[in-house]
Backbone as CSV, one residue per row, in Angstrom:
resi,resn,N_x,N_y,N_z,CA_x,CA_y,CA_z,C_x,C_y,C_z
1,UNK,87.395,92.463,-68.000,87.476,93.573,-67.087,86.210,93.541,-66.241
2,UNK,86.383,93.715,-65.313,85.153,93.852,-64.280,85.453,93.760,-62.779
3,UNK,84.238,93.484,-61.756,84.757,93.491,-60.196,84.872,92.601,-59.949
4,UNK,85.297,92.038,-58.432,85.233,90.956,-57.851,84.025,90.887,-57.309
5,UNK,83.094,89.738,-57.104,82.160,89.773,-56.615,82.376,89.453,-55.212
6,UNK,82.322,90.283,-54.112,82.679,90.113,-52.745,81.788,90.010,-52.034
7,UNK,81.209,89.422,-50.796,79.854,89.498,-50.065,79.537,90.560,-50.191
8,UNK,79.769,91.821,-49.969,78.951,93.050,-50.410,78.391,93.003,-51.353
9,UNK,78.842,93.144,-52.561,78.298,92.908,-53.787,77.149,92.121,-54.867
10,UNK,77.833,90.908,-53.917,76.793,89.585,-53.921,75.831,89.910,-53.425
11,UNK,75.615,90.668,-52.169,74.294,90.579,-51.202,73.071,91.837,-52.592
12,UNK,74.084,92.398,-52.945,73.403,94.058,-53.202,72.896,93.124,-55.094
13,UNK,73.741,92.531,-55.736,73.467,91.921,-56.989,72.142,90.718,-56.266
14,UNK,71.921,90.453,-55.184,70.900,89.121,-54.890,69.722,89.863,-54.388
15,UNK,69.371,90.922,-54.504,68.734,91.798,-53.850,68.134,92.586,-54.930
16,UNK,68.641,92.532,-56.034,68.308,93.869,-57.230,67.473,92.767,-58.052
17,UNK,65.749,93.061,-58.326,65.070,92.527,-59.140,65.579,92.671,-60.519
18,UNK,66.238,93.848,-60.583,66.676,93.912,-62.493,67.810,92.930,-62.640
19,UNK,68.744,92.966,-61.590,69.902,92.146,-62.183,69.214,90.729,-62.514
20,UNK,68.137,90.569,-61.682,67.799,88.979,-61.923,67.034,89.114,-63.403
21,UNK,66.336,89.915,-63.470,65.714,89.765,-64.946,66.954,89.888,-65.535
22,UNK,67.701,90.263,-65.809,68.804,90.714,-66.411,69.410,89.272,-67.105
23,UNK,69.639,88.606,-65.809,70.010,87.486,-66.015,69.503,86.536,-66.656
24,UNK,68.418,86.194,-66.325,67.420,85.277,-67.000,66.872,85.409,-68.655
25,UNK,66.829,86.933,-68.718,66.202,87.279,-70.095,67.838,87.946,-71.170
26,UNK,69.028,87.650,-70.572,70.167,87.607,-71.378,70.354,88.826,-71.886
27,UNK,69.236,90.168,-70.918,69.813,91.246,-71.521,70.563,92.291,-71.102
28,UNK,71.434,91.745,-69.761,72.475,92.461,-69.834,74.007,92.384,-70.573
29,UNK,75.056,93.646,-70.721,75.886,93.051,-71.158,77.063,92.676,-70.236
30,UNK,77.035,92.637,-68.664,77.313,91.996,-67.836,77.664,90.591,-67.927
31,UNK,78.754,90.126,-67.610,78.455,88.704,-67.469,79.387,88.178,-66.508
32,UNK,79.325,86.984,-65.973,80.121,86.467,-64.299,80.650,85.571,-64.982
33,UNK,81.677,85.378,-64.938,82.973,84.702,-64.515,83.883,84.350,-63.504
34,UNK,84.085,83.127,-63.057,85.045,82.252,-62.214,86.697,82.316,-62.386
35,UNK,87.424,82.794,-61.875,88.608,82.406,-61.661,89.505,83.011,-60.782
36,UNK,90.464,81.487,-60.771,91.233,81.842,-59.436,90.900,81.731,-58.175
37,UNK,89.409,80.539,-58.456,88.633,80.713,-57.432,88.074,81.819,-56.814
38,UNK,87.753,82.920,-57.705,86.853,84.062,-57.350,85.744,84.235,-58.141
39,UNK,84.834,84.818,-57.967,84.114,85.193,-58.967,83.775,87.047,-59.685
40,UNK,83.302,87.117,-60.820,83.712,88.701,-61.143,82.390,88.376,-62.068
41,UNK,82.447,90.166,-61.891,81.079,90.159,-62.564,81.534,92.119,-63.689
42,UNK,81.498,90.811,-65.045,82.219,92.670,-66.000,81.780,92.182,-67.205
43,UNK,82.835,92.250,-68.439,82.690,92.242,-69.866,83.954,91.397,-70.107
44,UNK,84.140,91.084,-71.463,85.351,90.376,-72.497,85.369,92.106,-73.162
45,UNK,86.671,91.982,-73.333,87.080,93.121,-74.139,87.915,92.042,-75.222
46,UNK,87.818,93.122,-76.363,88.892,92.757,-77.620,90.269,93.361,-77.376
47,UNK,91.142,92.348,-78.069,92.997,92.352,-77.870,93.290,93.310,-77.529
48,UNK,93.008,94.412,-78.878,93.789,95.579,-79.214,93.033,96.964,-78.280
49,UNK,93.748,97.068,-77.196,92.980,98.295,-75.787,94.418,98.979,-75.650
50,UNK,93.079,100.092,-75.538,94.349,101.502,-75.389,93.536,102.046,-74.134
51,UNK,94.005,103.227,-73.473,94.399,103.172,-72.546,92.740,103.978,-72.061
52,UNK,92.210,105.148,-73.034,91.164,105.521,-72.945,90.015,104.882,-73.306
53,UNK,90.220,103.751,-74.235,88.836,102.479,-74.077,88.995,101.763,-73.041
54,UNK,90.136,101.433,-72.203,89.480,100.844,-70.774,89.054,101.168,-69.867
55,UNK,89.611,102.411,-69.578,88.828,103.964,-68.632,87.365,103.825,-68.943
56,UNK,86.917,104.307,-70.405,85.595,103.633,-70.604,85.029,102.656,-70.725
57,UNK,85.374,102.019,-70.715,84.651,100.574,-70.707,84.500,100.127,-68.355
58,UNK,85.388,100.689,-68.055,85.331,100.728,-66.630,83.943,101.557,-66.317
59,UNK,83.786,102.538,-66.915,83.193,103.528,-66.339,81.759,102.889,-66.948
60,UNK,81.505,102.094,-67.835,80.131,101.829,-68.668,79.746,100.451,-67.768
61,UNK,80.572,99.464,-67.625,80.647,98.380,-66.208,79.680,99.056,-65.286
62,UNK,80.975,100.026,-64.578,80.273,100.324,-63.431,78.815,101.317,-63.030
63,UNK,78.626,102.101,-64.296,77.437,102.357,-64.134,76.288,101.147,-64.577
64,UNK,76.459,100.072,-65.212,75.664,99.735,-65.649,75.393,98.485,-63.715
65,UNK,76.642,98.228,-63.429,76.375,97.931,-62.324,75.515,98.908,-61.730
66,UNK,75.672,99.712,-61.301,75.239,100.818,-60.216,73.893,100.863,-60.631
67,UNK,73.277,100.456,-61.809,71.855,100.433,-62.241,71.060,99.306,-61.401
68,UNK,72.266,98.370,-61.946,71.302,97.327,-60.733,71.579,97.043,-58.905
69,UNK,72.544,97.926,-58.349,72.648,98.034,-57.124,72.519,99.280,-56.771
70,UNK,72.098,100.238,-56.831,72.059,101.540,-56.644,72.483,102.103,-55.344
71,UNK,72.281,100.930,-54.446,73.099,101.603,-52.805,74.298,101.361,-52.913
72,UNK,75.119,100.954,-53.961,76.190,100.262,-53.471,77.141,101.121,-54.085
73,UNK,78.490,101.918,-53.228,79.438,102.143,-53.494,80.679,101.891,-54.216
74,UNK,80.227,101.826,-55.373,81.564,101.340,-56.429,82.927,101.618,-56.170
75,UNK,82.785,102.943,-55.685,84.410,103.331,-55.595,85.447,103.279,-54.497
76,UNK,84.038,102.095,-53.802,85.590,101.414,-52.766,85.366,99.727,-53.526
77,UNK,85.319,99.630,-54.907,85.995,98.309,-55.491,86.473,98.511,-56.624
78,UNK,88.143,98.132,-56.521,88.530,98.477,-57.107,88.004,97.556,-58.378
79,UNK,88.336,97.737,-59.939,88.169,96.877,-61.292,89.241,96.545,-61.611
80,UNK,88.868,95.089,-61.352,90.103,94.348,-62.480,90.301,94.135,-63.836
81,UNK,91.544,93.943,-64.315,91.451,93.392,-65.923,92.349,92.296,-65.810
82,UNK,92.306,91.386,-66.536,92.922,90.221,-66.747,93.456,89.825,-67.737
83,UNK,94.648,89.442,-68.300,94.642,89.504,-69.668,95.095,87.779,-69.733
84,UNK,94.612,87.293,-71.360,94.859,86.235,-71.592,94.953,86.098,-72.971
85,UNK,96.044,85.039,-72.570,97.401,84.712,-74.532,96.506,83.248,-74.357
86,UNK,95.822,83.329,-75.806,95.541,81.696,-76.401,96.729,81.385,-77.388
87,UNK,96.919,80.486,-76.856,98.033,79.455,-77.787,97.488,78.340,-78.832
88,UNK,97.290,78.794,-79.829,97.191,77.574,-80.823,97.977,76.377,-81.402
């Protein structure tokens, strides 16, 4: 679950000294991911989600974003979730 990282976003995440410590010192719980040829910047959630742990887990994302972009308007992006079946 998380956003798309869109030039807005990108500019405002390349710009925020914390996200970069963030990055480097592994202590956010943020993390970027590729696909579909996009890139997103959220969490891994576990299987079993109901309907009020993804509401929160949206809402803990995006503030924790908003910590490290603070000008940036979250609520014109929308959050995705993605779901994925491993096949053994």
């Amino acid at each position: 679950m998380g956003f798309l990282q869109n030039k807005e976003l990108k500019v405002h995440l390349n710009k925020s000294l914390e996200w970069k410590e963030a990055k480097i010192g592994l202590s956010s719980p943020l993390q970027e991911t590729r696909w579909a040829d996009n890139d997103y910047i959220g969490i891994f959630l576990p299987s079993t989600l109901e309907y009020h742990f993804l509401k929160k887990k949206e809402l803990e994302i995006k503030s924790q974003l908003q910590s490290y972009c603070p000008k940036l308007n979250l609520d014109n992006h929308p959050v995705c979730l993605f779901s994925q079946i491993l096949l053994y």
